[in-house]
TINUKOL-825166 format. One record per residue (C-alpha): z, x, y; residue in three letters. Coordinates in pm, 1 decimal. Layout:
N
pz:Z | px:X | py:Y | residu:ALA
...
! end
This chain:
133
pz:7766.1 | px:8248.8 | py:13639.9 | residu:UNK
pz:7933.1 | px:8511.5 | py:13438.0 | residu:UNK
pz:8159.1 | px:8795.9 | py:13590.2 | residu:UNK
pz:8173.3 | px:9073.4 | py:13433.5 | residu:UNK
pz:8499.7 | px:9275.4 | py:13526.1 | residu:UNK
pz:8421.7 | px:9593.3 | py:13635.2 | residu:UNK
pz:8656.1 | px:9891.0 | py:13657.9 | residu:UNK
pz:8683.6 | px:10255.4 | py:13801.8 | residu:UNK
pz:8694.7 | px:10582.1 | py:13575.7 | residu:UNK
pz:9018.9 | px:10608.3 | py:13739.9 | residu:UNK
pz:9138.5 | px:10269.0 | py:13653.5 | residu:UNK
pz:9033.3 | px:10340.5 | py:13326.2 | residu:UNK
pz:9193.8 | px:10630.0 | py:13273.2 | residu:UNK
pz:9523.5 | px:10473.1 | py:13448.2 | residu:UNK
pz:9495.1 | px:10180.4 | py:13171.5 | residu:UNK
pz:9452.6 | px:10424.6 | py:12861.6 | residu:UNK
pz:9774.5 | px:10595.3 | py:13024.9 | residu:UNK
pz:9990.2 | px:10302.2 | py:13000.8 | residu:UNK
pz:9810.2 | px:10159.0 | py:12669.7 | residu:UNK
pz:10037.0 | px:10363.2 | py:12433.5 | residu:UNK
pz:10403.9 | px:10303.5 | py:12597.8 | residu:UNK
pz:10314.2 | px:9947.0 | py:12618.7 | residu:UNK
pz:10201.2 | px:9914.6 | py:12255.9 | residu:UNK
pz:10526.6 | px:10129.7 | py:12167.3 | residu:UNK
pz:10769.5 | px:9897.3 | py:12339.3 | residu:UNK
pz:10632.0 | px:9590.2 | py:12196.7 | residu:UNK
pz:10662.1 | px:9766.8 | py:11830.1 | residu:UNK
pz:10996.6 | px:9774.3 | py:11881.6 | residu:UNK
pz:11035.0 | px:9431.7 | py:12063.3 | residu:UNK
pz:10876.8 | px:9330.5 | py:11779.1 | residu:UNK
pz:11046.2 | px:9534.1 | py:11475.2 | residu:UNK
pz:11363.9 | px:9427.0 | py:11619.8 | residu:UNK
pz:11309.8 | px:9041.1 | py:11614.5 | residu:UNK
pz:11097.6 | px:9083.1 | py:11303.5 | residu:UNK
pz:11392.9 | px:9215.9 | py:11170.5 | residu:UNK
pz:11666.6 | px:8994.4 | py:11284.0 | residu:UNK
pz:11477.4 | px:8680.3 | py:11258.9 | residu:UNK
pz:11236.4 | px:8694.0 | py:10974.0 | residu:UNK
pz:11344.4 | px:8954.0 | py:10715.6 | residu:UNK
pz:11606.5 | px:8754.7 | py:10585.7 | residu:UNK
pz:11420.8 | px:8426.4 | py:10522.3 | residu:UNK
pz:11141.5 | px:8659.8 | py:10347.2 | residu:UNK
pz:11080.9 | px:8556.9 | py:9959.6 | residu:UNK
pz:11071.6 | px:8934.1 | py:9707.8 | residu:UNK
pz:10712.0 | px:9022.0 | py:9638.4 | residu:UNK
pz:10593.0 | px:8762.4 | py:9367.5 | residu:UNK
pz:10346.7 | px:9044.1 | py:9185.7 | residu:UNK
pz:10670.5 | px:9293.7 | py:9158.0 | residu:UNK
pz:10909.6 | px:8990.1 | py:9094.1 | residu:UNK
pz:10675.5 | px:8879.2 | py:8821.7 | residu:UNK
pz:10537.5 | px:9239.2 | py:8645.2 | residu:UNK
pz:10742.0 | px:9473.8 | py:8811.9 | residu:UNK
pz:10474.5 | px:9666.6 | py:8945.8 | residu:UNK
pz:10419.0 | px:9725.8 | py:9336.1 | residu:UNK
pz:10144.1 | px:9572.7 | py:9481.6 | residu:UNK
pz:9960.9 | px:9717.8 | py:9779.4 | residu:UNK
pz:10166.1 | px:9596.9 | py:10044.4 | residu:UNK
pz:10478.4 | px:9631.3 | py:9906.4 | residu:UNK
pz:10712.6 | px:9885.1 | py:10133.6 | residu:UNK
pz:10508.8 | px:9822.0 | py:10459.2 | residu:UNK
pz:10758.0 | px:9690.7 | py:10618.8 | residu:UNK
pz:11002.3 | px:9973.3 | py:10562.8 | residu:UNK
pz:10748.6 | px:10163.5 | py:10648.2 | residu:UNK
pz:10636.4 | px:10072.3 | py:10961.3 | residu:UNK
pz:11022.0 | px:10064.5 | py:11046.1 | residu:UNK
pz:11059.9 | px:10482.3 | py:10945.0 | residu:UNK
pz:10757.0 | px:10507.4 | py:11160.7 | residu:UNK
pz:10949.2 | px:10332.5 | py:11443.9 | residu:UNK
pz:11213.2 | px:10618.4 | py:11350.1 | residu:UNK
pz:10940.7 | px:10891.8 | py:11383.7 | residu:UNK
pz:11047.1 | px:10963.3 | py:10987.6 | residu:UNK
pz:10677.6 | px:11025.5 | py:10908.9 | residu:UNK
pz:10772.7 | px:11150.3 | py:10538.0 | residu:UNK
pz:11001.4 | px:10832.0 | py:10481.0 | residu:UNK
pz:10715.6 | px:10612.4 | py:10590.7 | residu:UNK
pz:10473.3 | px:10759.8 | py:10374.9 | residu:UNK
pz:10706.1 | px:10739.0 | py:10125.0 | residu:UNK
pz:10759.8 | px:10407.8 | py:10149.4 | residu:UNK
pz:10363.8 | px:10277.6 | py:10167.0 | residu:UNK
pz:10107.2 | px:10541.7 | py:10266.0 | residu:UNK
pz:9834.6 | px:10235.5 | py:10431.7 | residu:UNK
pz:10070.5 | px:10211.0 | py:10697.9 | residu:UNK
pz:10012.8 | px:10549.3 | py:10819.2 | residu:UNK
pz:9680.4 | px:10559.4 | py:10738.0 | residu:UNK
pz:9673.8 | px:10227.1 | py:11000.7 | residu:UNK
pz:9781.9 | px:10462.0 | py:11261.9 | residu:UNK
pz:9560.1 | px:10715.6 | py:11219.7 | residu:UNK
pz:9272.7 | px:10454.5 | py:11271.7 | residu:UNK
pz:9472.4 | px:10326.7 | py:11601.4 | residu:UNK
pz:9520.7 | px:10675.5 | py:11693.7 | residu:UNK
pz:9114.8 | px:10740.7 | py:11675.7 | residu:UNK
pz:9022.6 | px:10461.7 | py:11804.6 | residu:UNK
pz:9284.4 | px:10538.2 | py:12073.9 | residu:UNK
pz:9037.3 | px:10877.8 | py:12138.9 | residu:UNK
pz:8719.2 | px:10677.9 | py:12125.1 | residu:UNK
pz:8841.4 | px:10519.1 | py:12401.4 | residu:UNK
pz:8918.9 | px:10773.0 | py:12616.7 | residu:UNK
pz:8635.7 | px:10943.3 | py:12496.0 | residu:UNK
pz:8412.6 | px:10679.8 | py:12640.6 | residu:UNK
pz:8596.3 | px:10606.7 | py:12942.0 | residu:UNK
pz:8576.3 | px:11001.7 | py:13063.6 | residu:UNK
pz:8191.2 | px:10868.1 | py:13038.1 | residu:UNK
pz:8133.3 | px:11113.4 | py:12668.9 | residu:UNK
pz:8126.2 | px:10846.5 | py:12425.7 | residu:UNK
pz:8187.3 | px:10963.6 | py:12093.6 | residu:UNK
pz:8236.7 | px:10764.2 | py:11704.4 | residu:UNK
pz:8511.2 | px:10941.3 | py:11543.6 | residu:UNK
pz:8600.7 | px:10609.3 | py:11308.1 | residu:UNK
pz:8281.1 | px:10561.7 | py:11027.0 | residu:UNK
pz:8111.4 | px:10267.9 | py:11101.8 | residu:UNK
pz:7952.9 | px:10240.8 | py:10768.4 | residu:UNK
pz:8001.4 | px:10005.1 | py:10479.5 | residu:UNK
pz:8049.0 | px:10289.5 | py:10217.8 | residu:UNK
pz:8301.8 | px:10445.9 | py:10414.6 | residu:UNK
pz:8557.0 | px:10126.0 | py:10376.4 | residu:UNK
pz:8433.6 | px:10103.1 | py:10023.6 | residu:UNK
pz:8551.9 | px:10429.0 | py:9967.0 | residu:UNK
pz:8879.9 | px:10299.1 | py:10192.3 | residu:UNK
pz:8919.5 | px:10002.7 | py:9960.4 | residu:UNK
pz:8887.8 | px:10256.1 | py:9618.0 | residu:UNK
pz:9084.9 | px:10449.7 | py:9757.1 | residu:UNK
pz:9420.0 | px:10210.3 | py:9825.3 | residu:UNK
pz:9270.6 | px:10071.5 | py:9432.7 | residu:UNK
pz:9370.4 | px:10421.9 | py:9332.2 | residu:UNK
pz:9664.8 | px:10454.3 | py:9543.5 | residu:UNK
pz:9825.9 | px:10122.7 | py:9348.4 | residu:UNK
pz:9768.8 | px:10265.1 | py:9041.9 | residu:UNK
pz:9916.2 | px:10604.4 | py:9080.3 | residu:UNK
pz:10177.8 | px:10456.7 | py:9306.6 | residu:UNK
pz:10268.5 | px:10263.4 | py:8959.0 | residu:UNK
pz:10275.8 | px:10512.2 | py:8756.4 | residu:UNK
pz:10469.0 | px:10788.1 | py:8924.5 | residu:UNK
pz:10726.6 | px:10514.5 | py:9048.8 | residu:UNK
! end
C-alpha cells in the first residue's frame, strides 16, 4: 500500500522558504569543489580547439561562477544560456509557490514550439556569438 506524503500549506510554504538558501549554499559547495577539484583536469573545448569558434557551452562555467558573484553582466557576458537557466529555475521557483498558496498558475510554456523556438534561438545565439567575438 502506497503512502502518499501529505503536507500542510504551512509546511509548504516553510519548505519553499528554505528551498532557495539551500540550493544557494550547495552552488557554492559545489562551485568551490568544482573548481578546486575538476577544473584543472578539464580538456579545452575540442570544437574551439579545432575551428576556433565557440560552441554553445563554451563560457558556462565562468558563467555560472560571475553568477555566484552576483556579476549578472559578466555572466551574460560570458554565456547568456546560463542565465536564461535561472530564469526558468526562478519561474518554476513561482509556480511553486503559486500552487502551494493553493492558485496554481503555468508561467513556464509547456509547449513543443516554445523550446523549438528555445533551441533556434541558442542556434542563433552561436552564430552571432561567432561573429561579434
Amino acid at each position: 500500500m502506497k503512502h502518499k506524503l501529505i503536507l500542510k500549506k504551512s509546511q509548504k510554504c516553510a519548505l519553499l522558504c528554505v528551498l532557495p538558501f539551500a540550493a544557494a549554499g550547495l552552488l557554492l559547495l559545489l562551485k568551490t569543489a568544482y573548481a578546486a577539484f575538476v577544473m584543472p583536469h578539464m580538456p579545452p573545448c575540442l570544437l574551439r580547439t579545432a575551428t576556433g569558434y565557440l560552441c554553445p557551452s563554451c563560457g558556462m562555467t565562468h558563467s555560472v561562477f560571475a553568477l555566484c558573484r552576483l556579476d549578472f553582466a559578466e555572466s551574460l557576458r560570458q554565456n547568456a544560456l546560463i542565465p536564461f537557466g535561472v530564469l526558468l529555475a526562478l519561474l518554476a521557483y513561482i509556480e511553486l509557490w503559486m500552487r502551494a498558496l493553493g492558485r496554481p498558475k503555468k508561467l513556464i510554456p509547456r509547449r513543443g514550439l516554445f523550446w523549438v523556438c528555445v533551441l533556434i534561438a541558442v542556434l542563433i545565439y552561436t552564430v552571432l556569438r561567432n561573429i561579434l567575438n
